[in-house]
MARFITI-242694 format. One record per residue (C-alpha): y, x, z. Coordinates in steps of 0.2 Angstrom, whole numbers, padded with zeros to 4 digits, always signed. Each point is the difference from the previous one (the first is absolute). Example, Ala and Ser with C-alpha at 12.3 -4.5 7.8 and 13.67 -1.06 7.14 Angstrom:
BEGIN
-0022+0062+0039
+0017+0006-0003
# end
This chain:
BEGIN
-0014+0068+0216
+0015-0003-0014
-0001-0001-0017
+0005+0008-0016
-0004-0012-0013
-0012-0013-0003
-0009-0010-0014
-0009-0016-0002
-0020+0007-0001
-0014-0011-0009
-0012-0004+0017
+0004-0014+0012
+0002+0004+0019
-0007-0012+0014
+0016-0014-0001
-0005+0000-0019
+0016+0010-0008
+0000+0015-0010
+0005+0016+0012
+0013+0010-0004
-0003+0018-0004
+0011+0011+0013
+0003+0019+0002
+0001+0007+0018
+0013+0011+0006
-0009+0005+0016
+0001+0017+0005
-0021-0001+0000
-0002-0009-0017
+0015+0005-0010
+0002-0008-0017
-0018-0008+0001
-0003-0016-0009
-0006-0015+0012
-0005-0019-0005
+0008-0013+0016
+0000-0016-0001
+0019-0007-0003
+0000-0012+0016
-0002+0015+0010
+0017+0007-0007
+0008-0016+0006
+0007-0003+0018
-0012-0013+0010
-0013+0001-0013
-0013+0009+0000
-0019+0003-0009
-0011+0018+0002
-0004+0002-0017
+0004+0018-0005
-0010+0016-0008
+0005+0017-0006
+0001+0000-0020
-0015+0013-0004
+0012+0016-0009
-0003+0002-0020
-0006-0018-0001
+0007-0009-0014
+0007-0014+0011
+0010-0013-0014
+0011-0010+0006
+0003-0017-0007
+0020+0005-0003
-0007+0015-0013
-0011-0009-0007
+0014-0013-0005
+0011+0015-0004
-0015+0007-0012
+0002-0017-0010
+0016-0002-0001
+0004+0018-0007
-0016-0003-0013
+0012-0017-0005
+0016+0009-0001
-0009+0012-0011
-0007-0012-0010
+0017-0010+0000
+0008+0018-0007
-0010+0000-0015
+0002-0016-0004
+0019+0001+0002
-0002+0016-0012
-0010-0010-0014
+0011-0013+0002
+0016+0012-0006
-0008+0007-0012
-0005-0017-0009
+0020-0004+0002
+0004+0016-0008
-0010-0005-0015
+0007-0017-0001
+0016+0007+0000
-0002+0012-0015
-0008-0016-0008
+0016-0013+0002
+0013+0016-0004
-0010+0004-0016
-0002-0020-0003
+0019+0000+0001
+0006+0013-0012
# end
């Protein structure tokens, strides 16, 4: 069985690391989301944790979660940014008409 792409999932498997989330590219189970553990993807190393990922359940990963709060900081970052110029475009009027 290979593998299409992978991401870290939130249970542990039995060596104690987070599985990885694959997708199989077998001709039976084409594009069918699988949790292994990531030992067993190594040469030598091997652990029989592994289970289908049930289709249309909400499986977040701990990568999206991360991703969720970062693009909530950006925004919050973008508005703050955006008060920021428009408290310089005031104090700029200010000092020109302080000038004349």
């Amino acid at each position: 069985m290979s593998t299409a792409s992978s991401s870290v999932a939130d249970d542990l498997c039995h060596c104690k690391l987070p599985p990885r989330i694959c997708t199989s590219k077998t001709k039976d189970n084409p594009g069918k989301k699988f949790r292994v553990c990531p030992n067993s993807l190594k040469p030598g190393k091997k652990c029989d944790y592994w289970e289908w990922v049930e289709e249309g359940s909400a499986v977040k990963t701990h990568l999206e979660d991360e991703i969720a709060t970062i693009k909530e900081e950006v925004l919050a970052l973008k508005k703050e940014v955006a008060e920021l110029r428009k408290t310089a475009r005031s104090k700029r009027v200010k000092i020109s008409c302080n000038l004349l």
